[in-house]
N, C-alpha and C positions, 0 to 999 in steps of 0.2 A: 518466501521472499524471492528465491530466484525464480519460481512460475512467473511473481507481477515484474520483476524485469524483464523479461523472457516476452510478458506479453507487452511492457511496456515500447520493447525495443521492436517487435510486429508492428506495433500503431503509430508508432512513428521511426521508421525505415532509416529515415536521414540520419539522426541521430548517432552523435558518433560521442560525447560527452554526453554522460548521466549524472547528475546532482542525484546526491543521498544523504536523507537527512534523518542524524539517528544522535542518541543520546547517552553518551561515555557512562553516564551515571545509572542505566540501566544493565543488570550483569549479564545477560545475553546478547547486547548488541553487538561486542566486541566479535564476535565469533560469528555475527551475521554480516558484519563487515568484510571478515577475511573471507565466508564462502564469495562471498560474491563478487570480491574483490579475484575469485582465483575463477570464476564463470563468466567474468567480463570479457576478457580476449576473444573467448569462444561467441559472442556473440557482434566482436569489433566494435565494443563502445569501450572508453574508459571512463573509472569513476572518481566524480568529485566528490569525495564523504567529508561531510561538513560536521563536527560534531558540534552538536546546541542542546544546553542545560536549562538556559533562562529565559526568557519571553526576549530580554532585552538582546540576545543571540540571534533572535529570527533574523530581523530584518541585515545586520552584517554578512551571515549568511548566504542572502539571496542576494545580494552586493558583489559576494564571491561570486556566483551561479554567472553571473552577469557579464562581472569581469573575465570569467575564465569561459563565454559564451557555450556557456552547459542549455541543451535543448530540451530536455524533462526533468523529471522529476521523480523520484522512488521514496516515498517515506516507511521508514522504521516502522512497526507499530510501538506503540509506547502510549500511555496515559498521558503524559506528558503534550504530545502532539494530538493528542483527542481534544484534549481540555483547550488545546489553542490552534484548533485544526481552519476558525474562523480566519484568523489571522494566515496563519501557510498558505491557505488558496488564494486568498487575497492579495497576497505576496506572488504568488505564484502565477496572478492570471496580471499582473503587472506587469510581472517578466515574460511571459508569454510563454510559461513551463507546462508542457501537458504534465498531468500528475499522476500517481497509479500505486493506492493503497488503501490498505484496510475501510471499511465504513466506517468512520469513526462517528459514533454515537448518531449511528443512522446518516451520515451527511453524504452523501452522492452529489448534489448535486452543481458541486465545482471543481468536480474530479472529470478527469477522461477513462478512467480506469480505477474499478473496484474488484479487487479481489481475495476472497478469503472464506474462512469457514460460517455457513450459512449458521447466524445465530439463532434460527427459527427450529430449525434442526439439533442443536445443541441443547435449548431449555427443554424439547421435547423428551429428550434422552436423558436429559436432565430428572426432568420426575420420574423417569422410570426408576432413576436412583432413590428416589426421594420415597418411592411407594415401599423399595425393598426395604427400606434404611425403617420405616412406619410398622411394616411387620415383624421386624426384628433385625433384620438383617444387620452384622456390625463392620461398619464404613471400613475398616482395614481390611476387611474381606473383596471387599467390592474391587474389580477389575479397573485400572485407568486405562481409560477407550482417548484413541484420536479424533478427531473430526473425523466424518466419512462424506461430507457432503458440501460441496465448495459452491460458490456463486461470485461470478462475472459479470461483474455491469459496466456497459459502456454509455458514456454521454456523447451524445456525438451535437449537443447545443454547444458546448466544447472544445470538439473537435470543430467545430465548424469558426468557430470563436478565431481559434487558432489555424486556421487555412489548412486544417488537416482533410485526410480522405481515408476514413478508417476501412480496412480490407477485408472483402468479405468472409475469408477465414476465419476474420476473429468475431466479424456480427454474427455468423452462423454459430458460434457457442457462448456466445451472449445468452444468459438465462432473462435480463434485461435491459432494454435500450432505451434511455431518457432520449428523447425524440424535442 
């Protein structure tokens, strides 16, 4: 989380308010709050964290974002915001929030910033579990591996939406650019 802030706050410079939208009822968010809540100084933006449980949350939310002229966007990853990820962007490209998080179930394409572990790479490594676990191998044996392999994707149909001018720093490690 603090990489896509990090890259959120590259991509857009001005930015000095970040909206975060994460959900109390998830038991990891609480503590992905406080990091980033203690990495915000260090990049001069402060954070709007919104916490939202229901659908009927979203849109008050972005109501705050508005009134408290917050310029992007950082979403939590959470199932919760995947399942109603149609709705955030939607909300989002209302307000004019560039946004910078997970794919949620493949969606890129009303994001300015995607960033996370390449799922393409994880099912692969995946069966490699799966073969040992077939030969015998017993699952408590088996090592818990991290991602090793991330992927950044920027939109810049997006960026261009929102009168942004994304810097070449960050197109140069763009693995891809929705054009």
């Amino acid at each position: 989380m603090i990489k896509r802030l990090q890259l959120l706050k590259e991509a857009v410079p001005h930015a000095k308010r970040i909206g975060l939208l994460w959900n109390p009822d998830t038991p990891w968010h609480q503590g992905v709050v406080e990091k980033l809540r203690q990495v915000a100084p260090q990049l001069a933006v402060q954070l709007e964290a919104v916490p939202v449980r229901t659908p009927a949350e979203l849109s008050p939310a972005f109501s705050i974002f508005t009134r408290t002229k917050t310029q992007a966007l950082l979403i939590v990853d959470a199932p919760f915001f995947g399942i109603h990820s149609g709705t955030v962007f939607d909300l989002a490209a209302k307000a004019m929030l560039a946004t910078a998080s997970v794919a949620f179930q493949g969606k890129t394409k009303s994001q300015l910033i995607t960033f996370g572990a390449d799922s393409r790479d994880i099912f692969r490594r995946a069966a490699g579990y799966v073969v040992k676990i077939l030969k015998g191998a017993k699952p408590a044996d088996l090592p818990i591996e991290q991602p090793t392999k991330f992927e950044l994707i920027l939109n810049l149909k997006v960026a261009q939406a929102l009168g942004l001018t994304i810097p070449e720093t960050i197109l140069m490690r763009a693995d891809e650019v929705i054009r």
